[in-house]
VOBA-1610 file (N, C-alpha, C; in pm, whole numbers, padded with zeros to 5 digits, always signed):
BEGIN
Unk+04861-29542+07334Unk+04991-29601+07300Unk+05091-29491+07269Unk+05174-29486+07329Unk+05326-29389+07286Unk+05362-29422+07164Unk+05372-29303+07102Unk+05431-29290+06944Unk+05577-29386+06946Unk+05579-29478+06811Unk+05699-29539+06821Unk+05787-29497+06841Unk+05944-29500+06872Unk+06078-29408+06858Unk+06085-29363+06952Unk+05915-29342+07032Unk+05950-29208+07185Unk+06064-29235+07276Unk+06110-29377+07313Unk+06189-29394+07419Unk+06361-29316+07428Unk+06356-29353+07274Unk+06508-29329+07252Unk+06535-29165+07228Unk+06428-29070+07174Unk+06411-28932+07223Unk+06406-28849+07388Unk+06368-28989+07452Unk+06332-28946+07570Unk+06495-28931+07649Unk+06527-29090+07613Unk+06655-29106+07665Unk+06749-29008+07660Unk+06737-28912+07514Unk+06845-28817+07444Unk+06812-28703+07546Unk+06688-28653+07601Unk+06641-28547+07676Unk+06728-28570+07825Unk+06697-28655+07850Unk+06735-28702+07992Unk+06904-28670+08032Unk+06929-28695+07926Unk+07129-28687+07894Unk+07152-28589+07881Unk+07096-28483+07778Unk+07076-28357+07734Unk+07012-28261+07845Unk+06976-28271+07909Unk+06957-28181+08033Unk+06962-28191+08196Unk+06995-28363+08199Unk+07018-28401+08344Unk+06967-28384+08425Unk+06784-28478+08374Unk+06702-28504+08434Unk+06701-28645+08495Unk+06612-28633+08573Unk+06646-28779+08650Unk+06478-28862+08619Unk+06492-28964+08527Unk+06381-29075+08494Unk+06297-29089+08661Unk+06419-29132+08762Unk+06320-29172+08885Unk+06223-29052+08913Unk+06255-28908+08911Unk+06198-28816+08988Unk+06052-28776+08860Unk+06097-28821+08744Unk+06036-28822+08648Unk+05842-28960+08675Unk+05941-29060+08720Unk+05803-29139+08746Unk+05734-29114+08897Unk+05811-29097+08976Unk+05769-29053+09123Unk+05657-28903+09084Unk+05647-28853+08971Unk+05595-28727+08997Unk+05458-28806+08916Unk+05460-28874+08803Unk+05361-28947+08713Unk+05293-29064+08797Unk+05313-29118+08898Unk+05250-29182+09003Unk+05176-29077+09074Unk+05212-29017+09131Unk+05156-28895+09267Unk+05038-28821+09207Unk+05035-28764+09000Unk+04971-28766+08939Unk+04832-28816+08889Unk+04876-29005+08875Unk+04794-29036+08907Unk+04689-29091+08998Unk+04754-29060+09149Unk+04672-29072+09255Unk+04605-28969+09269Unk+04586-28859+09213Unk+04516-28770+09204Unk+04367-28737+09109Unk+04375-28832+09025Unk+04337-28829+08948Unk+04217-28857+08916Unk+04094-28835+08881Unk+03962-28871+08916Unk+03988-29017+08839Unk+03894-29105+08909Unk+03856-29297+08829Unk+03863-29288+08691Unk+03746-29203+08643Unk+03747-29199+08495Unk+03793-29058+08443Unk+03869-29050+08356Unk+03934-28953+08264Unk+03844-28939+08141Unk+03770-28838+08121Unk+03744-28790+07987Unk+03802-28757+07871Unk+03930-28889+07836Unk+03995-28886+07718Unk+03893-28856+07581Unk+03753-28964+07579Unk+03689-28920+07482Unk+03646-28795+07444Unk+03657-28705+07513Unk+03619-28552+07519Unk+03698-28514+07425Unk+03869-28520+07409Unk+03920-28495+07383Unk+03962-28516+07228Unk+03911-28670+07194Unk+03904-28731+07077Unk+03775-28666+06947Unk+03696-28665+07057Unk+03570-28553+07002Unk+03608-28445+06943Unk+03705-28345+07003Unk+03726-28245+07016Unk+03867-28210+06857Unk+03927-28328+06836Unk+04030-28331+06736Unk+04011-28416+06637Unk+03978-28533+06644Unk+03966-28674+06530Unk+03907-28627+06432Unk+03992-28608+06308Unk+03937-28596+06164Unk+03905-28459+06165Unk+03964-28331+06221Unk+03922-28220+06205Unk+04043-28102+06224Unk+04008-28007+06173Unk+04134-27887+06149Unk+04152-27796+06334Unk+04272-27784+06389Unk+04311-27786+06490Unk+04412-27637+06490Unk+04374-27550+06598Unk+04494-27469+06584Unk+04540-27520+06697Unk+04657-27508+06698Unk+04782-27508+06857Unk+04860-27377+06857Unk+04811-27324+06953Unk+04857-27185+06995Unk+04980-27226+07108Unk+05097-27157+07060Unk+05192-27144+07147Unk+05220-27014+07219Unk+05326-26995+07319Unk+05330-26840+07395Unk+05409-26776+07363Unk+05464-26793+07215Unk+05606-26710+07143Unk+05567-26561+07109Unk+05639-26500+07062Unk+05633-26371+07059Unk+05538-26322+06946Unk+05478-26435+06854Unk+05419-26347+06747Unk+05249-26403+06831Unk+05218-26467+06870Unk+05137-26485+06969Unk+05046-26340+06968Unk+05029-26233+06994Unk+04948-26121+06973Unk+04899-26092+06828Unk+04986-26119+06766Unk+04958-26077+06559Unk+04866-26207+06565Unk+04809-26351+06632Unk+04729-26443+06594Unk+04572-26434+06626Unk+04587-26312+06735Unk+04442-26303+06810Unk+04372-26258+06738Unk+04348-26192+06628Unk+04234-26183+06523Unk+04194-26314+06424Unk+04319-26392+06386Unk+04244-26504+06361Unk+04186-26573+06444Unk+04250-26617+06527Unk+04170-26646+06662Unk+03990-26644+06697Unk+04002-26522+06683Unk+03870-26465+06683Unk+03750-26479+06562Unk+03854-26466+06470Unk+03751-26502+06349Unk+03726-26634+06329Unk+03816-26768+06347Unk+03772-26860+06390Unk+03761-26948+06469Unk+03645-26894+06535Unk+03620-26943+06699Unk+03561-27094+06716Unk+03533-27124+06606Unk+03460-27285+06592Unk+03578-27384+06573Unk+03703-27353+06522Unk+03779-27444+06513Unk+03869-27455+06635Unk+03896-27592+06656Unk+03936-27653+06810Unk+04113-27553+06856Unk+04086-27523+06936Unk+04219-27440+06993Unk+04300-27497+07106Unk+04383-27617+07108Unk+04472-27645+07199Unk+04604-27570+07220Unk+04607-27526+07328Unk+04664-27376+07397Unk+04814-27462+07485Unk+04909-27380+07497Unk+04999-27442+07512Unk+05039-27326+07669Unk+05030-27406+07789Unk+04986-27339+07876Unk+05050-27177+07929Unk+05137-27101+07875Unk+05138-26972+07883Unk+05085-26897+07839Unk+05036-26940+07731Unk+04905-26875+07593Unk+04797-26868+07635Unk+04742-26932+07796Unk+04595-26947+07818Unk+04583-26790+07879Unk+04673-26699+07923Unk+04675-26630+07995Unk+04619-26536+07856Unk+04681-26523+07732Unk+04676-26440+07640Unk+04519-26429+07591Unk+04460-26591+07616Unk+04310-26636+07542Unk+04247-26575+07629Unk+04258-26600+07782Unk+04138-26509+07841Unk+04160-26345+07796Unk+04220-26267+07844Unk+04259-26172+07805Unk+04178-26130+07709Unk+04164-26211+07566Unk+04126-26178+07463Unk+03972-26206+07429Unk+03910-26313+07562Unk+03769-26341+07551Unk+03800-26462+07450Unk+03930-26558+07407Unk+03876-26654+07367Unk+03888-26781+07411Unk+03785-26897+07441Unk+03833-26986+07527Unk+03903-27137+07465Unk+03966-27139+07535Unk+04052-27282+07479Unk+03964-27430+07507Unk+03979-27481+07384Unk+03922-27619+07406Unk+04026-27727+07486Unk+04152-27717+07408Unk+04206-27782+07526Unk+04353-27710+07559Unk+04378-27728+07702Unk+04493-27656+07741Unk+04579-27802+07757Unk+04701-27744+07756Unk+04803-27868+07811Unk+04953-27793+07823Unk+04949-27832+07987Unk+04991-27710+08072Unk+05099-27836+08180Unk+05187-27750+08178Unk+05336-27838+08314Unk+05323-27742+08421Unk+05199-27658+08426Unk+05180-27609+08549Unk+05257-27460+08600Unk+05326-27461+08468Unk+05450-27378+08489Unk+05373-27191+08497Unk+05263-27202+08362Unk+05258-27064+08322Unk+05128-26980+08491Unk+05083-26877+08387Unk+05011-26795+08502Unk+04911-26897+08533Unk+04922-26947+08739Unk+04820-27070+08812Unk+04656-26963+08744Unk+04639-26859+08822Unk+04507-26780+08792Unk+04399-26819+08671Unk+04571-26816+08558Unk+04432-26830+08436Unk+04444-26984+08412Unk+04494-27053+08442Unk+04477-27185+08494Unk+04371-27200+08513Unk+04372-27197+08648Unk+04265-27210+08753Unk+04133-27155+08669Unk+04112-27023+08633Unk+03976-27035+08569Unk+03920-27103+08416Unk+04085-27109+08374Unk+04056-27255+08240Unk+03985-27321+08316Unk+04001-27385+08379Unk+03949-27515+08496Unk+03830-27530+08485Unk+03762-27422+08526Unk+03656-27411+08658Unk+03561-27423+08498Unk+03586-27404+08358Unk+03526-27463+08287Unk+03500-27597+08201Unk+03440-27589+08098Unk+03434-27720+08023Unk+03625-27745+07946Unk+03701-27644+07963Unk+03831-27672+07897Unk+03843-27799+07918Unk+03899-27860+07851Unk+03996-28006+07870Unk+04141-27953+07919Unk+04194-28005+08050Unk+04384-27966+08090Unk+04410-28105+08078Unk+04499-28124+07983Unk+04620-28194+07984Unk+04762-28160+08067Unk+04714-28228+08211Unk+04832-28171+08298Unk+04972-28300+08289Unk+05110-28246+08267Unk+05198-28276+08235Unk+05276-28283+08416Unk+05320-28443+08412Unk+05412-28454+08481Unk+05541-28456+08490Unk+05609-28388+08559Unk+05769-28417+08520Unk+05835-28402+08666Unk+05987-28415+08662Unk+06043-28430+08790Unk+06055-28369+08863Unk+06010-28200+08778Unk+06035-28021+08805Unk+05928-27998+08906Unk+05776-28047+08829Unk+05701-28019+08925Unk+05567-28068+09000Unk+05660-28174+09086Unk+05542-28288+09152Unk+05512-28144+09275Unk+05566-28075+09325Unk+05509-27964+09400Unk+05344-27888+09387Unk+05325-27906+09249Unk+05230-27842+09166Unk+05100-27932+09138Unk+05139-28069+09158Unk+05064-28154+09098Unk+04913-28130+09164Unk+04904-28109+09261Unk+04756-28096+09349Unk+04667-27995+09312Unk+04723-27917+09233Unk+04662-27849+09149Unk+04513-27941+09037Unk+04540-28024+08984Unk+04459-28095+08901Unk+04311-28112+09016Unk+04358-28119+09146Unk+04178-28076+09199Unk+04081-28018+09172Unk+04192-27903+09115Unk+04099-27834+09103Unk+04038-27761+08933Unk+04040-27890+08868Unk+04036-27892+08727Unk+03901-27957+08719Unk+03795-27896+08657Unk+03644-28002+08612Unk+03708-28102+08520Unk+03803-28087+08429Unk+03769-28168+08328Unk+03949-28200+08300Unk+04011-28295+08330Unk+04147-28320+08378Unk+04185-28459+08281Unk+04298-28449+08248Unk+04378-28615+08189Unk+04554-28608+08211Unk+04604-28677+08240Unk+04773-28657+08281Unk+04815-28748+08218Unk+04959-28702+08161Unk+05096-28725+08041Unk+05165-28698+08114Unk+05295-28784+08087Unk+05404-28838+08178Unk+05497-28830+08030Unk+05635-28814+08043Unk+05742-28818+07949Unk+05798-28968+07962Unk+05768-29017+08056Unk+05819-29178+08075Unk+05748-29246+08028Unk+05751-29374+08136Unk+05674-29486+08125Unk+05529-29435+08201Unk+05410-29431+08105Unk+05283-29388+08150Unk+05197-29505+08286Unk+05179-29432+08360Unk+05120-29506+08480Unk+04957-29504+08509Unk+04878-29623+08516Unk+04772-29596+08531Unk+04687-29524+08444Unk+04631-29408+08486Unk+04558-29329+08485Unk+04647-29210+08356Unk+04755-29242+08351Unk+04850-29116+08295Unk+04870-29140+08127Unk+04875-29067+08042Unk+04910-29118+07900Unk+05080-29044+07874Unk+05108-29119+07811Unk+05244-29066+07725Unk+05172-29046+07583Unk+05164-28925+07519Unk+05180-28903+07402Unk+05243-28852+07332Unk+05395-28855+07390Unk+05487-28765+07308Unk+05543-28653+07357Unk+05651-28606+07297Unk+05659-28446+07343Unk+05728-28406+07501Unk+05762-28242+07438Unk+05881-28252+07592Unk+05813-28133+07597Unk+05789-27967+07525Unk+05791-27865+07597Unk+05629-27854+07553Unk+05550-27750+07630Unk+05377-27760+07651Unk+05352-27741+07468Unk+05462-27645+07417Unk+05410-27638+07302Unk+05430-27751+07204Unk+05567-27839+07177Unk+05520-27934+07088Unk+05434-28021+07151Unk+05421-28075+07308Unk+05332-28197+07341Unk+05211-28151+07270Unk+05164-28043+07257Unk+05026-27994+07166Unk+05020-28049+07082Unk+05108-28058+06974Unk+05095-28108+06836Unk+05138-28275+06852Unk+05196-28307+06966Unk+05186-28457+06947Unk+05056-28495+06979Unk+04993-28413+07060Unk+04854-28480+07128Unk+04753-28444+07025Unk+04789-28361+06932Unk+04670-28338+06828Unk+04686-28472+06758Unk+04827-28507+06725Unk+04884-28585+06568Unk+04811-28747+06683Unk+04826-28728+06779Unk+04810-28873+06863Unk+04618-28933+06847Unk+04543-28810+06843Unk+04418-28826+06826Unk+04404-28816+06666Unk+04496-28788+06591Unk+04403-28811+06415Unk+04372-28686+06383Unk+04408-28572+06426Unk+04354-28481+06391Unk+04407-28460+06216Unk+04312-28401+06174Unk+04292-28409+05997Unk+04447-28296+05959Unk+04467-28140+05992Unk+04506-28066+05967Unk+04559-27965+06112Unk+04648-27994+06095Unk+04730-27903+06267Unk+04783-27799+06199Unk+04745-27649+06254Unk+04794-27520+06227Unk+04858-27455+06353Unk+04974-27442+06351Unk+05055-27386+06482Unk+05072-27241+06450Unk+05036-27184+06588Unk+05046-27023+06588Unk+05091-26992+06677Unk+05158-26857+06685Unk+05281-26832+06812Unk+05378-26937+06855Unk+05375-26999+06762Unk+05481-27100+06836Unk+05647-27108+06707Unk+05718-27025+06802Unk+05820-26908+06696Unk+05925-27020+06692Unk+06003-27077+06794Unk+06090-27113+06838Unk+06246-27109+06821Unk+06216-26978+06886Unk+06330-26890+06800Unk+06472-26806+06953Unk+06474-26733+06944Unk+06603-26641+07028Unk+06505-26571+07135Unk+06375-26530+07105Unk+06308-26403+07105Unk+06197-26522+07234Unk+06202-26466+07394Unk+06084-26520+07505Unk+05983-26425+07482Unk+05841-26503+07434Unk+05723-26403+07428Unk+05707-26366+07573Unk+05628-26275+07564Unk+05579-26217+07705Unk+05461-26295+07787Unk+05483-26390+07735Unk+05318-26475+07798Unk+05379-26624+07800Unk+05550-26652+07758Unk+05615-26790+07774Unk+05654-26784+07930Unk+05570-26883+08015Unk+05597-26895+08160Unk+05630-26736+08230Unk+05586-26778+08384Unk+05585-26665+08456Unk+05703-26603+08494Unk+05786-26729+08499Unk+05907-26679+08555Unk+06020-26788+08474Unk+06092-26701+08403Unk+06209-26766+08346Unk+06311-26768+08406Unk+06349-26900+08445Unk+06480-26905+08581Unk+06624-26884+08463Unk+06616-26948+08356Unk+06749-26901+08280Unk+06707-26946+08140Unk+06716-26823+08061Unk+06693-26791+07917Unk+06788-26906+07865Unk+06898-26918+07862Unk+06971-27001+07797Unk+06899-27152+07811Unk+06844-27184+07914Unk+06762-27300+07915Unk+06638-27298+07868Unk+06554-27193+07849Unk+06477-27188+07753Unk+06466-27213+07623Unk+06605-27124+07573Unk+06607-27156+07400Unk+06639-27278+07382Unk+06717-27349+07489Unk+06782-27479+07444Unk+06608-27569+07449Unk+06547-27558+07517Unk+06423-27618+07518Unk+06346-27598+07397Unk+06345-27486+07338Unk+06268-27457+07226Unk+06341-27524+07123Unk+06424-27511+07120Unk+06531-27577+07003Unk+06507-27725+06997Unk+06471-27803+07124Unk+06452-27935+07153Unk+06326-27975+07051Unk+06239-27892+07107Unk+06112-27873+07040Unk+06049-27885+06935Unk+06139-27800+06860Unk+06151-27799+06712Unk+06173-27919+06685Unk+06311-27960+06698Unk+06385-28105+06623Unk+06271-28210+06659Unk+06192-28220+06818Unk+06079-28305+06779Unk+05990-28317+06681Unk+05949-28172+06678Unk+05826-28167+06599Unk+05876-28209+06432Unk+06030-28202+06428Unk+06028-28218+06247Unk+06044-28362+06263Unk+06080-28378+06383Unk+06102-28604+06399Unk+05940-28633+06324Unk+05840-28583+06433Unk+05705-28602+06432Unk+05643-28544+06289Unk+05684-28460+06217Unk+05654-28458+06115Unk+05682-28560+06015Unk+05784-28684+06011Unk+05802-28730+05912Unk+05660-28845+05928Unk+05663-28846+06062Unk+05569-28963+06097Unk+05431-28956+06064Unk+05373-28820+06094Unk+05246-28778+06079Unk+05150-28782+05944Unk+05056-28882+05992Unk+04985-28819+05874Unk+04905-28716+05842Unk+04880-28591+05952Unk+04795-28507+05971Unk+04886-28403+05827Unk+04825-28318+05811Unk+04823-28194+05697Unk+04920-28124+05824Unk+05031-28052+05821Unk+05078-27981+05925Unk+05144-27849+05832Unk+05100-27756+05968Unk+05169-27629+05881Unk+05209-27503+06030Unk+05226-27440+05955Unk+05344-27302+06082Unk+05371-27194+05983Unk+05329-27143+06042Unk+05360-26955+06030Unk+05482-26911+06081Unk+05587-27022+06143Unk+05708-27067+06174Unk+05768-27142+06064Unk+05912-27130+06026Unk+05963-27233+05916Unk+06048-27331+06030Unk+05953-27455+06005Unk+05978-27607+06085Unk+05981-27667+05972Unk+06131-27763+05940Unk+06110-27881+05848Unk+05992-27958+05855Unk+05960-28030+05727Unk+05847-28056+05736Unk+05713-28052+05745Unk+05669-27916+05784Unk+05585-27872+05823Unk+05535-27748+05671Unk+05430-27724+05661Unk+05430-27642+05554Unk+05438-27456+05568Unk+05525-27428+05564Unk+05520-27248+05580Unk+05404-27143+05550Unk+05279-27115+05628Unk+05248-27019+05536Unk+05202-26874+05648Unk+05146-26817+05600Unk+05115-26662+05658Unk+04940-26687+05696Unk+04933-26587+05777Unk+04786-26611+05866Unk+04695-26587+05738Unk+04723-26498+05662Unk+04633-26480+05535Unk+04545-26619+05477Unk+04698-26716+05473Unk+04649-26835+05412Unk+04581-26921+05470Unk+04542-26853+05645Unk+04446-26979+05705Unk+04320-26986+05656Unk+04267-26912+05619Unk+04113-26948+05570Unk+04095-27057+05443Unk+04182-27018+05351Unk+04199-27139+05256Unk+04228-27272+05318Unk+04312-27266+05388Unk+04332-27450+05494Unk+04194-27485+05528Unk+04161-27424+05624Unk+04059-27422+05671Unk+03953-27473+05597Unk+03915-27404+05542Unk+03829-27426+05414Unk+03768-27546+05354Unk+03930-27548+05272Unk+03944-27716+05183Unk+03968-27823+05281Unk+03879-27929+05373Unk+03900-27974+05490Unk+03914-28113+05422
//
C-alpha cells in the first residue's frame, strides 16, 4: 500500500520538474512485463521488519562511512544505487540495492548476479534501461505513480530517500542514513554522469523535504549524520550505541 499523502507529493514533483505521469506509467507497465511471476518481496521484509537498517547514500561523506560499514557487517545495508559502486570497491555487499538504473550498470550488474535484493525504479527517464532487470537473480519494481501489477509504490522520488521510505514501508525498528549529505557538494560515486548539477541539487533538496514529510509519519527510530528535520543528528561514533540498545 502507498504511504498516505503520496499522491499529492507526487503531483508537486510532476509540476516541479515537468515530468510527464503518462511516460511515467508507460515505463511502470513495460517494467512490469518484465518481471519474473513471483517477486521476492518477502526477502525483503526478512531482511528489515523490526530491525536496525543502514541506508547508504552516494554523497560526499560516503568514504568517512566505510569503516563503519565494515565493522558492522551484520546489520542490513540498503544502498542507494551510486553507492553500490563504492560497496564493491570496499568488499562490502549490499543487502538491498534500489537503483533508477542511473549509477555505474557494471556494479549493478554484479550486485545482481548475487543474492542482493534490486529494487529497480521506474520512471519516464528511463524505460530505455528497463531490460536490464533480466538480468537481476533477485528483482522487485517501484513506480512513482499508480503501481501496476507486479510493481510497488512505496514512496519516494530520488534512489536515496526511496531507501528510507522502503525501509520505513517494511517496519524497520531503527533507520541510520550514511552518506546521504544533501547538500551543494556531488559525491564522486552520485550517478555516472551528471547531465546538469543545478538539477541535481534541486533533486536532493526534494529529497530532504520528503524525508522530513516522512519523518513526521514514521514510526521507525530515524537518525543522520546529516541535519534532516526530524530525524535525530548524530556522529558515526554514536552508531554503536544505536545499534546496541535495539
Amino acid at each position: 500500500m502507498t504511504i498516505v499523502g503520496w499522491e499529492s507529493k507526487y503531483q508537486d514533483i510532476l509540476k516541479d520538474f515537468g515530468y510527464s505521469r503518462k511516460k511515467d506509467t508507460q515505463s511502470c507497465k513495460l517494467l512490469d512485463s518484465l518481471l519474473p511471476k513471483k517477486t521476492p518481496i518477502v526477502k525483503i521484509r526478512n531482511l528489515i521488519e523490526n530491525k536496525p537498517v543502514f541506508v547508504i547514500g552516494a554523497g560526499p561523506s560516503l568514504p568517512s562511512c566505510i569503516l563503519i560499514l565494515k565493522k558492522y557487517k551484520k546489520i542490513t545495508k540498503i544502498v542507494a544505487d551510486g553507492a553500490t559502486k563504492a560497496m564493491i570497491e570496499n568488499n562490502l555487499k549490499p543487502d538491498i540495492i534500489v537503483t533508477d538504473l542511473d549509477g555505474d550498470i557494471k556494479s549493478l550488474k554484479k550486485a545482481g548476479r548475487t543474492n542482493t535484493m534490486m529494487v529497480v525504479h521506474a520512471h519516464g527517464d528511463n524505460a530505455e534501461k528497463i531490460h536490464l532487470v533480466k538480468d537481476f537473480k533477485n528483482c522487485i519494481g517501484t513506480t512513482q505513480t499508480k503501481p501496476v501489477g507486479k510493481v510497488h509504490n512505496f514512496g519516494g522520488f530520488t534512489d536515496g530517500d526511496r531507501c528510507v521510505f522502503l525501509a520505513n514501508h517494511f517496519k524497520a525498528k531503527k533507520i541510520i542514513l550514511l552518506g546521504m549529505d544533501f547538500g551543494t557538494r556531488i559525491g564522486k560515486y552520485s550517478k555516472t554522469r551528471v547531465i546538469s548539477r543545478t538539477t541535481k541539487i534541486k533533486k536532493l533538496r526534494r529529497g530532504k523535504k520528503l524525508l522530513e514529510w516522512l519523518a513526521k509519519k514514521s514510526e521507525a527510530d530515524l537518525y543522520s549524520t546529516t541535519k534532516i528535520k526530524g530525524l535525530t543528528k548524530i556522529n558515526l561514533r554514536d552508531i554503536g550505541n544505536i545499534i546496541k540498545y535495539r
